[in-house]
Backbone atoms as SQL, in Angstrom:
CREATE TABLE atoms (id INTEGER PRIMARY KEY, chain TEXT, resi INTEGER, resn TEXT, atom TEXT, x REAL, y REAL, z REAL);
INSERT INTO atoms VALUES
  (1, 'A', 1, 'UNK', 'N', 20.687, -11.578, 3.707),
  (2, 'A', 1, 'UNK', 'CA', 20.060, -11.180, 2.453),
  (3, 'A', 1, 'UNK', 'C', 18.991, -10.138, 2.757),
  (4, 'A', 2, 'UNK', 'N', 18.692, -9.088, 1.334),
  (5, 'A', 2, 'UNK', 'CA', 17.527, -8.332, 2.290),
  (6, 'A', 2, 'UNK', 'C', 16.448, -8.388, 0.832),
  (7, 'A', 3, 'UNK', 'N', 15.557, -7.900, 1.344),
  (8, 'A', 3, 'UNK', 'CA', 14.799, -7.317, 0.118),
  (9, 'A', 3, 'UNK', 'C', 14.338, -6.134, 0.293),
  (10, 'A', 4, 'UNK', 'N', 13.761, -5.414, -0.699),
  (11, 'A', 4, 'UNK', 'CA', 13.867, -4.204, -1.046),
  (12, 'A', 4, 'UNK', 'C', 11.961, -3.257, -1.828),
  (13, 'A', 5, 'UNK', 'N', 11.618, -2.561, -1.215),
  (14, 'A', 5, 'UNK', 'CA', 10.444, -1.437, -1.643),
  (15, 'A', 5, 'UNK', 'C', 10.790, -0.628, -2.227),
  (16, 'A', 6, 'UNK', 'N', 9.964, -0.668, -3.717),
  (17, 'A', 6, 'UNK', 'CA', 10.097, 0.269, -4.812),
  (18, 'A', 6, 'UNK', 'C', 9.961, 1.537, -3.996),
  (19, 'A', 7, 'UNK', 'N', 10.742, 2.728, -4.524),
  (20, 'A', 7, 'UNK', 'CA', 10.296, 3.903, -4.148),
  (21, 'A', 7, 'UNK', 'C', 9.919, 4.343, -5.479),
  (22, 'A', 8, 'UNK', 'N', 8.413, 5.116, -5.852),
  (23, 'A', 8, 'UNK', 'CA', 7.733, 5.227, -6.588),
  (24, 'A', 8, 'UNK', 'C', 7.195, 6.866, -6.732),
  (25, 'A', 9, 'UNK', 'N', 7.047, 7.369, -8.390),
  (26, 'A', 9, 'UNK', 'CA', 6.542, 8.150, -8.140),
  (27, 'A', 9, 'UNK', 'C', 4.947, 8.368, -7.734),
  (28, 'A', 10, 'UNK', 'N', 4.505, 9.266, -6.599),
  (29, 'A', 10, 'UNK', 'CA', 3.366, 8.946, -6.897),
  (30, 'A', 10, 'UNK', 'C', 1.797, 9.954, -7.454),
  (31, 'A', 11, 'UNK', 'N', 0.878, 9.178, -7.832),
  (32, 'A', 11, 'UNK', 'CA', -0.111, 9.988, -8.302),
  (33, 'A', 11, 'UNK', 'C', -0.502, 10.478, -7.530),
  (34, 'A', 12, 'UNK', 'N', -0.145, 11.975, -7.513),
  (35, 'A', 12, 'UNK', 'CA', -0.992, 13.027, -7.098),
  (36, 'A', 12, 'UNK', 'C', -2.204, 13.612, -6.589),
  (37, 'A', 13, 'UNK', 'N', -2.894, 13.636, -8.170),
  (38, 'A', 13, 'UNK', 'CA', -4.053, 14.130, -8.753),
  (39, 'A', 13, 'UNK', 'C', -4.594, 13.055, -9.564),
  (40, 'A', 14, 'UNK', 'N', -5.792, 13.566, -9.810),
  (41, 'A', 14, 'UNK', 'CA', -6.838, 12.151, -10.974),
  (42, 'A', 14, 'UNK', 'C', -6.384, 12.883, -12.038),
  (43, 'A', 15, 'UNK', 'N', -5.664, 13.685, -12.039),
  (44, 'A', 15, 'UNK', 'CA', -5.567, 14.139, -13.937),
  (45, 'A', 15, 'UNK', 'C', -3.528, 14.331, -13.521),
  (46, 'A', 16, 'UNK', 'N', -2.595, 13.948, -12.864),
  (47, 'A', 16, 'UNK', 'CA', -1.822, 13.940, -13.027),
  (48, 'A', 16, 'UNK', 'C', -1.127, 12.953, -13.892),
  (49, 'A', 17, 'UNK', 'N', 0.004, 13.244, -14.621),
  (50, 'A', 17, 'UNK', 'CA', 0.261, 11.949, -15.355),
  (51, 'A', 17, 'UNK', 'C', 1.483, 11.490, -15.182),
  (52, 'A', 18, 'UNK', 'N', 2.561, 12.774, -14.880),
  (53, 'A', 18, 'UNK', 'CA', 3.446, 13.396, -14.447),
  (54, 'A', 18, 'UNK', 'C', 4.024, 14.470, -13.426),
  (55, 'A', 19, 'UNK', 'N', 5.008, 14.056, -12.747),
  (56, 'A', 19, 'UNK', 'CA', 5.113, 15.467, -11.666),
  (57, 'A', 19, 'UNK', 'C', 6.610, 15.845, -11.787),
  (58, 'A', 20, 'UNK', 'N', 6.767, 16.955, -11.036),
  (59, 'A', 20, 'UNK', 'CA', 8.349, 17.174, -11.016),
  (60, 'A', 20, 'UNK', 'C', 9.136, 16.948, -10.110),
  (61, 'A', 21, 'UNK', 'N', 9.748, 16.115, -9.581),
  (62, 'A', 21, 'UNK', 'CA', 10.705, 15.882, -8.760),
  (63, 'A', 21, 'UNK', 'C', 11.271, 16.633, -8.119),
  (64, 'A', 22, 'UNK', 'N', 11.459, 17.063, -7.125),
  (65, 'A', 22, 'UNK', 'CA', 11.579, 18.670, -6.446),
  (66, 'A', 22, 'UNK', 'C', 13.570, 17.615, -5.760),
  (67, 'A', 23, 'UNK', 'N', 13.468, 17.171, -4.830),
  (68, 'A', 23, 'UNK', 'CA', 14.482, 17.041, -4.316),
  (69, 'A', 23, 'UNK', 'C', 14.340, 16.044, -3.321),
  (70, 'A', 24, 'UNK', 'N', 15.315, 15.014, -2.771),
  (71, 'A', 24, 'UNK', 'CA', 15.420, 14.161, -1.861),
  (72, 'A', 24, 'UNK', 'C', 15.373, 14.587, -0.662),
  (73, 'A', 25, 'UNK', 'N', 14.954, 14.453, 0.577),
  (74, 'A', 25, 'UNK', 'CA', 15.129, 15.133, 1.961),
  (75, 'A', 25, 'UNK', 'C', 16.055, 14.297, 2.859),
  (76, 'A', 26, 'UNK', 'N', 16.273, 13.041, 2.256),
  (77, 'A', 26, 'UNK', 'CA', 16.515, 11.993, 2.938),
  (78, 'A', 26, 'UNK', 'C', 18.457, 11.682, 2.032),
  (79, 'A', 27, 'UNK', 'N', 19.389, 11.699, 2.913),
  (80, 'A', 27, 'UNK', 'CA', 20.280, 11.612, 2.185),
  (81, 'A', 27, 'UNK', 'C', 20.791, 9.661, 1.537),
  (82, 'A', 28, 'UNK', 'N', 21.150, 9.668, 0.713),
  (83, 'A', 28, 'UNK', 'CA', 21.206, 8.008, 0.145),
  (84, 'A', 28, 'UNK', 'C', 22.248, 6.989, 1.288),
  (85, 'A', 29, 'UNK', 'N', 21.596, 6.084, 1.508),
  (86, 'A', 29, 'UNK', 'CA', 22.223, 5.126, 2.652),
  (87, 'A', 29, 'UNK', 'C', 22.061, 5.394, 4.080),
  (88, 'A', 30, 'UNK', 'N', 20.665, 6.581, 4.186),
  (89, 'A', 30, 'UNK', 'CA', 20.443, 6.535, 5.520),
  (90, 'A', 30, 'UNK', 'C', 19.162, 5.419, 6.222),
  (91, 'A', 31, 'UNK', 'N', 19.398, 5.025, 7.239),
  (92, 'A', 31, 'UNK', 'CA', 17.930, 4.393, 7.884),
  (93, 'A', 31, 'UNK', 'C', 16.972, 5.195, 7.931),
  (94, 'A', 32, 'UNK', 'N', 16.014, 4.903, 8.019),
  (95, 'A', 32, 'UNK', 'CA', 14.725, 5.315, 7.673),
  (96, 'A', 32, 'UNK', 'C', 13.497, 4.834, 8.120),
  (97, 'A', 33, 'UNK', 'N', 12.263, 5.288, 8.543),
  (98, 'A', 33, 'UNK', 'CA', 11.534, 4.680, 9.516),
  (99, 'A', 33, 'UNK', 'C', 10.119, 4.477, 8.591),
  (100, 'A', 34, 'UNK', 'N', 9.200, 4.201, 8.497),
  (101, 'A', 34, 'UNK', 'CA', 7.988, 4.089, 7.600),
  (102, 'A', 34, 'UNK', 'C', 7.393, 5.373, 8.010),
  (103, 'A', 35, 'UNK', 'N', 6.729, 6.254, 6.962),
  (104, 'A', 35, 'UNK', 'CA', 5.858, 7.396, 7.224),
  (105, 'A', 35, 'UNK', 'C', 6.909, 8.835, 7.393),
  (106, 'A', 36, 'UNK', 'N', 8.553, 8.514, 7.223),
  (107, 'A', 36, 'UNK', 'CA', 9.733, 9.080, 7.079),
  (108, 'A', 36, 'UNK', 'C', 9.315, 10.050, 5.917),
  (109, 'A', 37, 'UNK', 'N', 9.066, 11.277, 5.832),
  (110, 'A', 37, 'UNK', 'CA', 8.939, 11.919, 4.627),
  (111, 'A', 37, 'UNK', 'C', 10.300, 12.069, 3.890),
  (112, 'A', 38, 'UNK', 'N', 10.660, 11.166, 2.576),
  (113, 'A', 38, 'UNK', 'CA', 11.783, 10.799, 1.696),
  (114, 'A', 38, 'UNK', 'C', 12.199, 11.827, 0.763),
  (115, 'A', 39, 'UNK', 'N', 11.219, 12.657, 0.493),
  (116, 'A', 39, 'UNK', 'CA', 11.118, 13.329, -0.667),
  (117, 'A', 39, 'UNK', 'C', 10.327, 14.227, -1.548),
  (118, 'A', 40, 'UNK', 'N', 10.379, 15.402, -2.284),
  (119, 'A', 40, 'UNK', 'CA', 9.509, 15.865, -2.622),
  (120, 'A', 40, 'UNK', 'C', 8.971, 16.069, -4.012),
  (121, 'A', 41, 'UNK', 'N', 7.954, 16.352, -4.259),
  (122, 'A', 41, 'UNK', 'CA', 7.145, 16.618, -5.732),
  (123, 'A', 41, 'UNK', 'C', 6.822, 17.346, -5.761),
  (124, 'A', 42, 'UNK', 'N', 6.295, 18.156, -6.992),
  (125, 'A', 42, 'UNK', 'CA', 5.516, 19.323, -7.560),
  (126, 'A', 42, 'UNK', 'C', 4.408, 19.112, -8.956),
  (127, 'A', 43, 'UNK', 'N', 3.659, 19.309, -8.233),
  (128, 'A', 43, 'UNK', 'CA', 2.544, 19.238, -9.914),
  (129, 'A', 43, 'UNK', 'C', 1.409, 20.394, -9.713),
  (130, 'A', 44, 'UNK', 'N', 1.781, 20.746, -10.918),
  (131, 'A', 44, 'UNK', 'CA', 0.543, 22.282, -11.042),
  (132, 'A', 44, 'UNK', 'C', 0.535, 23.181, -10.045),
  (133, 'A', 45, 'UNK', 'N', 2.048, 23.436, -9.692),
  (134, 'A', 45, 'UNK', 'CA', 2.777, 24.647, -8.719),
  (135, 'A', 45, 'UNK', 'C', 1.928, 23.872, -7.037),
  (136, 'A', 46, 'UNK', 'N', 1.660, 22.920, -6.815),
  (137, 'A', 46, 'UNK', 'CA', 1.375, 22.564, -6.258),
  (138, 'A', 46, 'UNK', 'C', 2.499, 21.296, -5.124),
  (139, 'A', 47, 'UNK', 'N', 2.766, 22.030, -4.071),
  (140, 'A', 47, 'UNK', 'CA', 4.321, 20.768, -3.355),
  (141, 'A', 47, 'UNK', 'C', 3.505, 19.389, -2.517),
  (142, 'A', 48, 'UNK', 'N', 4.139, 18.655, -2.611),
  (143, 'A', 48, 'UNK', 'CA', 3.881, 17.623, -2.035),
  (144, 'A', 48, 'UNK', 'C', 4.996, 17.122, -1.193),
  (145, 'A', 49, 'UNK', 'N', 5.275, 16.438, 0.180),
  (146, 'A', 49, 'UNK', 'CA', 6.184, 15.741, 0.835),
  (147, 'A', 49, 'UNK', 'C', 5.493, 14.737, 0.796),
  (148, 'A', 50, 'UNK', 'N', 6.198, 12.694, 0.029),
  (149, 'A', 50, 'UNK', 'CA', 6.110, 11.727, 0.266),
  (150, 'A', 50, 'UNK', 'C', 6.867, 11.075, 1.511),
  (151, 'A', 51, 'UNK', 'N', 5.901, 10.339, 2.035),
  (152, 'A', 51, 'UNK', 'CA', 6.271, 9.230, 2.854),
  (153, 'A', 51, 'UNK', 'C', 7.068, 8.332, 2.591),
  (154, 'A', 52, 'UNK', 'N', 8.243, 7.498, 3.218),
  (155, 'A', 52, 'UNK', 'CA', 8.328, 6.309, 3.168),
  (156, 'A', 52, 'UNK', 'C', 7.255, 5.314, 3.324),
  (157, 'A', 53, 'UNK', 'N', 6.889, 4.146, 2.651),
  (158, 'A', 53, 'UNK', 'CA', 6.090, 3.278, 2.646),
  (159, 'A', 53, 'UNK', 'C', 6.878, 2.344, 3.277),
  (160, 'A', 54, 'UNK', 'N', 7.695, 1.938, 4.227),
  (161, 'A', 54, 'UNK', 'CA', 8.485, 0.989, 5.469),
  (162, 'A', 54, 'UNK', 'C', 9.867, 1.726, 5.714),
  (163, 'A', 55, 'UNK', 'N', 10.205, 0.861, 6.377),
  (164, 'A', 55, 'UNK', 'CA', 11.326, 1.304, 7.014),
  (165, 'A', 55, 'UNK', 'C', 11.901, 0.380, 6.238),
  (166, 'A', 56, 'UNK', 'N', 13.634, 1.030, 6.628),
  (167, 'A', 56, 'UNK', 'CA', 14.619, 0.291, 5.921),
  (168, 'A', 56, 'UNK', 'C', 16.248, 1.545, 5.596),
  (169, 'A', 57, 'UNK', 'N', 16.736, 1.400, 4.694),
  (170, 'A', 57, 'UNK', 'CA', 17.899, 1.839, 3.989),
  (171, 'A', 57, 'UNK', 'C', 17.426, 2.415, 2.954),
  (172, 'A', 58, 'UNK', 'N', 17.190, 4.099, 2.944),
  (173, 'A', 58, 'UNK', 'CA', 16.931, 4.635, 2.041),
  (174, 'A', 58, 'UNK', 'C', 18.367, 4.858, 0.169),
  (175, 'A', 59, 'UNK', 'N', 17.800, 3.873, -0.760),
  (176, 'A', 59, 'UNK', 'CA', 19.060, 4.296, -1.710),
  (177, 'A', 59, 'UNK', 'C', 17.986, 5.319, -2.702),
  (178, 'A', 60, 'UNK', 'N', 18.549, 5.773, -3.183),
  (179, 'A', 60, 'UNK', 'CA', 18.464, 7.313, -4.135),
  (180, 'A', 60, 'UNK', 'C', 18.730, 6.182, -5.563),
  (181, 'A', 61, 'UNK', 'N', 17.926, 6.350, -6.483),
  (182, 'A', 61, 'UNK', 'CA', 17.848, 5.870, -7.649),
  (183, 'A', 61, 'UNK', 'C', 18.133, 6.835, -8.828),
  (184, 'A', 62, 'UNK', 'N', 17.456, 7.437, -9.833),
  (185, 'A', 62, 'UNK', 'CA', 18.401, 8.226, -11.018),
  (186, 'A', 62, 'UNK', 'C', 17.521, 9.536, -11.022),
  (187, 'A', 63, 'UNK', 'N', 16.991, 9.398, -9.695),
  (188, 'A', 63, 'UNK', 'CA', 16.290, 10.839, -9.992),
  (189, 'A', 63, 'UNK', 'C', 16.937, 11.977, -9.385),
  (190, 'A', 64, 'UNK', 'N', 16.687, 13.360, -9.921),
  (191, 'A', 64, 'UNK', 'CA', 17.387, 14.571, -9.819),
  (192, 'A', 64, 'UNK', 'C', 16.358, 15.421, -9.915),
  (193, 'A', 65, 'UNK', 'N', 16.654, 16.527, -9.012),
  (194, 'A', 65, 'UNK', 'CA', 15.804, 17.600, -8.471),
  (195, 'A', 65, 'UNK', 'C', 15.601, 18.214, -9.947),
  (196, 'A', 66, 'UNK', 'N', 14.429, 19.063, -10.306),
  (197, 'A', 66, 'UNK', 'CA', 13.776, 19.772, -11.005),
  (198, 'A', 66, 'UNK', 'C', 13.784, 19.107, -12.488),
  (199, 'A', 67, 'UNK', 'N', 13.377, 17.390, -12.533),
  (200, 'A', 67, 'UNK', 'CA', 13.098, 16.817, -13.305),
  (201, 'A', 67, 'UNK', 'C', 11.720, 16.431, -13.485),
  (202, 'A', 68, 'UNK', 'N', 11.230, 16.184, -14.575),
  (203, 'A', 68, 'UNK', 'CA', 9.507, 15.821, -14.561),
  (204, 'A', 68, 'UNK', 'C', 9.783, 14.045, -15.187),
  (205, 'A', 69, 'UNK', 'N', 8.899, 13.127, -14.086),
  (206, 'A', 69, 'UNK', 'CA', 8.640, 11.989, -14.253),
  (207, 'A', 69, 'UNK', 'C', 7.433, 10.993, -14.574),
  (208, 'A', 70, 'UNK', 'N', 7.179, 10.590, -14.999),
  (209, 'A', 70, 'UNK', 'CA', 5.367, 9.645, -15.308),
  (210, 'A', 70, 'UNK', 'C', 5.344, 9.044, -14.009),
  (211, 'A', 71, 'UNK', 'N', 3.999, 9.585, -13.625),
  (212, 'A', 71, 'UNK', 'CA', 3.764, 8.631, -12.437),
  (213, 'A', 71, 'UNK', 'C', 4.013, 6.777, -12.546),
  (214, 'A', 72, 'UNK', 'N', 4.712, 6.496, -11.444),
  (215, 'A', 72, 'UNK', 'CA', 4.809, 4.858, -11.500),
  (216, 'A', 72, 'UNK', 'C', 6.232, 4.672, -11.506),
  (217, 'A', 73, 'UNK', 'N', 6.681, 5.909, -12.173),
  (218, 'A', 73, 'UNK', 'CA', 8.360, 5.535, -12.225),
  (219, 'A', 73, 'UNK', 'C', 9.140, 5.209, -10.955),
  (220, 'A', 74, 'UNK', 'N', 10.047, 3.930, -10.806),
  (221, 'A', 74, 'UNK', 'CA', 10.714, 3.669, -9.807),
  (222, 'A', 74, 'UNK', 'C', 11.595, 4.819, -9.554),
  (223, 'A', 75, 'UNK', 'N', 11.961, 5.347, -8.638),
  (224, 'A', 75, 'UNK', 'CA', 13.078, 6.241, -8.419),
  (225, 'A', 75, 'UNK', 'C', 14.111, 5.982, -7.678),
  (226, 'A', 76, 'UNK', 'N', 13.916, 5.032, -6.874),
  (227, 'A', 76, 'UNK', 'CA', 14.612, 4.390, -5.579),
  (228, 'A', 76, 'UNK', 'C', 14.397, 3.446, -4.966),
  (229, 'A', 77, 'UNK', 'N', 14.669, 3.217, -3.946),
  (230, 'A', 77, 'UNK', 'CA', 14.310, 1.629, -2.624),
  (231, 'A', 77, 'UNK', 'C', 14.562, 2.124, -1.677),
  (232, 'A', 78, 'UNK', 'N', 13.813, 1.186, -1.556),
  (233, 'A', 78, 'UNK', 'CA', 14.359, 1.213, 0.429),
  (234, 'A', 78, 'UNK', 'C', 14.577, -0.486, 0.840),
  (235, 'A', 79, 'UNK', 'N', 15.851, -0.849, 1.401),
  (236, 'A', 79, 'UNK', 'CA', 16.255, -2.258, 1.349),
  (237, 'A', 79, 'UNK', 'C', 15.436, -2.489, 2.896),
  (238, 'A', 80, 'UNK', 'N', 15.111, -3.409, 2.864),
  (239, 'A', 80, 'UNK', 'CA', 14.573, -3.894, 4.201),
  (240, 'A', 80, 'UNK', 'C', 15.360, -5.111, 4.503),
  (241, 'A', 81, 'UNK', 'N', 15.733, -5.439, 5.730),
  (242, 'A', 81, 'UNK', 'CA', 16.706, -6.897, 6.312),
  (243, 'A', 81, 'UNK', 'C', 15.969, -8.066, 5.990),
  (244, 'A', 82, 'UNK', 'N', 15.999, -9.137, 6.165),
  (245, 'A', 82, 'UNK', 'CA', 15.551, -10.186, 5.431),
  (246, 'A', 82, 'UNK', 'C', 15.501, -10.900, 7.138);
């Protein structure tokens, strides 16, 4: 059995509310190590590369490159072994 870490969008900025989803770096069903940069954002022409927050099995959730999301939104997981 495993369980599983939200992959999340995250806040940015103190005045972000929303960002844009730039693109995955990480392809869906690969291993993945904690501090793994997964993915990227954009807010106020400004790029960001996120971290993985653990290791595990990166899955890709319903997000798509050059979409804008509310911070908090789940986007994905990462399954960890149990």
């Amino acid at each position: 059995m495993s369980d599983y870490v939200a992959v999340k969008i995250p806040k940015i900025s103190m005045s972000a509310e929303e960002v844009l989803f730039v693109e995955w770096l990480v392809e869906d069903g690969v291993p993945i190590g904690e501090g793994d940069v997964i993915y990227s954002v954009e807010t106020d022409k400004v790029g960001t590369e996120v971290e993985a927050a653990t290791s595990g099995v990166l899955r890709h959730g319903t997000a798509v490159g050059d979409e804008t999301y509310a911070v908090g939104t789940e986007i994905g997981r990462i399954e960890r072994a149990a």
